[in-house]
C-alpha positions, 0 to 999 in steps of 0.5 A: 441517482445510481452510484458508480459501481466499483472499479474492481468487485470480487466474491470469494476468489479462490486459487490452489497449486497442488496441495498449497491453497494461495488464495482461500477465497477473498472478496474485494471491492474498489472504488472508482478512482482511489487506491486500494493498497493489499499488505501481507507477508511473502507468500500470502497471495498479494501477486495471485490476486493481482495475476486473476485480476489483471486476467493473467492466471484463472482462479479456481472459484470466486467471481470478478469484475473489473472496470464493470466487465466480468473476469470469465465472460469477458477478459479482451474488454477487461484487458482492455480497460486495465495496465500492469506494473509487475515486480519486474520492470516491463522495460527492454533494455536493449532499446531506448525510453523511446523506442519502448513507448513507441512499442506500446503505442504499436501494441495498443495499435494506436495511429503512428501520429497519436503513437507520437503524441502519447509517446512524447506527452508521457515521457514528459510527463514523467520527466524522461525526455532528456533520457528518451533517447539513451538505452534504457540499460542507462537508467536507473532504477527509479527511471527505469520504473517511472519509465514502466509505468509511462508504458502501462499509461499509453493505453489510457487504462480505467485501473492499473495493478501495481505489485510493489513498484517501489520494490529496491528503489531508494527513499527519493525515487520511492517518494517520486514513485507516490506523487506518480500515484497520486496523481494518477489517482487525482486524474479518476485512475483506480490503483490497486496497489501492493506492497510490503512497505507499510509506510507506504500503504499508509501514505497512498491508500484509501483502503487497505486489505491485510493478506494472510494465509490466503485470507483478507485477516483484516481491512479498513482505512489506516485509521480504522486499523490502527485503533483495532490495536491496542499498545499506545503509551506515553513514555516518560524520561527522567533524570533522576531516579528518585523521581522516577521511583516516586513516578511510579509509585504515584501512578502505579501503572506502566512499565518501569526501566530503572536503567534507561530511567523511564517509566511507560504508561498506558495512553492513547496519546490525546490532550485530554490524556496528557493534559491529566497525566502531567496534571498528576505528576505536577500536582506531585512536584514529580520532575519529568525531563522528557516524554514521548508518545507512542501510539500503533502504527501499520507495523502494529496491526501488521504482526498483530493480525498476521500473527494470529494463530486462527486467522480471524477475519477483522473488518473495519466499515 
């Protein structure tokens, strides 16, 4: 049996304005039904990809296919299989939630009686029932925003792009905003999502692709990224400075501060590692008060590969 082909397969997009290079040529492919989270800086081709791919602006090179239709050859089919959520809300505020979804349903030229039980189904689905019939310059932002995403769903889309919805909304309705992805995820929707929340990419990706320059500088599941980086390290506290300075002589490695009263050794935060390094110290009568672990995080592998002065590609499989 053949495997599903991927929901979104590119080779070598590539898109310049003027003199200044966006997209350098990127491949990317995702599969059916998982989120595929890019990260990178302002300006490193996160919102061009999602424009060429939801069919908005025309790259210059590079083939696509999203939802099994080719990009060039067939935009309608791909428009029609795919929703959008810009970073700015598609939502008209002069008119109610409601009157906003019934405007969709006429857009996908849906029958008014199907218009109707979409409408309603998706309202309560993202808990905007009560709100339905107030205007939508009432809602907050995070209404505003599952409203958004209510209207991309009245098409039933294959895939859905979403450039940093959760942009400006405060942690609850960010947290909100995840269990939506998720559970659209869960129902076989693919999400490309991004975003400049590295907690948040951690949280929702199944694979994440780091944007720099207009080039893909690194990619894999955030486990996989986070061993790509060194730095983990156990930071030991103590009370006393003797202890201390006889910590340090007896480990002879990591970086002491005599003034927070701390020395910092090179882990990787396993048992096993603890489990010899308390050994050591105990061994020694040596009085730890505390100690804490560190081990990379997104925010690592973020400065680490976008800082990288040639821009090295690094893949994780």
């Amino acid at each position: 049996m053949n495997p599903a082909p991927p929901a979104i397969e590119a080779t070598g997009l590539s898109k310049a304005y003027g003199d200044k290079v966006v997209l350098d040529g990127i491949d990317l492919r995702v599969p059916r039904g998982t989120v595929f989270s890019l990260l990178g800086p302002n300006g490193a081709g996160k919102t061009t990809t999602v424009q060429i791919l939801s069919t908005l602006v025309r790259a210059d090179g590079g083939t696509a296919r999203v939802a099994g239709h080719d990009l060039a050859a067939a935009p309608q089919s791909v428009r029609a299989a795919i929703g959008v959520t810009g970073q700015f809300s598609a939502v008209d505020n002069l008119i109610t939630g409601e009157e906003n979804m019934a405007l969709m349903a006429d857009l996908h030229h849906l029958a008014r009686s199907e218009g109707r039980r979409v409408t309603a189904d998706l309202l309560e689905r993202f808990d905007l029932t009560g709100a339905a019939r107030k205007p939508a310059s009432t809602y907050s932002g995070g209404m505003r925003r599952r409203l958004d995403i209510a209207m991309t769903l009245v098409g039933s889309p294959e895939v859905i792009f979403l450039d940093e919805p959760t942009t400006g909304l405060d942690p609850r309705s960010r947290h909100t905003m995840w269990q939506i992805i998720r559970d659209l995820v869960a129902d076989g929707v693919t999400v490309l999502l991004t975003t400049q929340y590295l907690e948040e990419a951690d949280q929702l990706a199944d694979r994440i692709a780091v944007l720099s320059g207009g080039r893909i500088v690194a990619e894999g599941t955030a486990d996989e990224l986070k061993r790509l980086v060194p730095g983990g390290h156990v930071r030991l506290r103590f009370l006393d400075p003797a202890e201390l300075a006889r910590a340090a002589e007896l480990l002879d490695v990591g970086v002491r501060d005599d003034e927070a009263l701390t020395l910092q050794v090179p882990g990787d935060g396993s048992v096993h590692t603890l489990r010899a390094l308390l050994d050591v110290l105990d061994g020694a009568r040596v009085a730890v008060d505390s100690l804490t672990i560190h081990t990379p995080d997104l925010d690592d592998v973020f400065f680490a590969v976008t800082d990288r002065p040639e821009r090295e590609k690094v893949r994780s499989r």
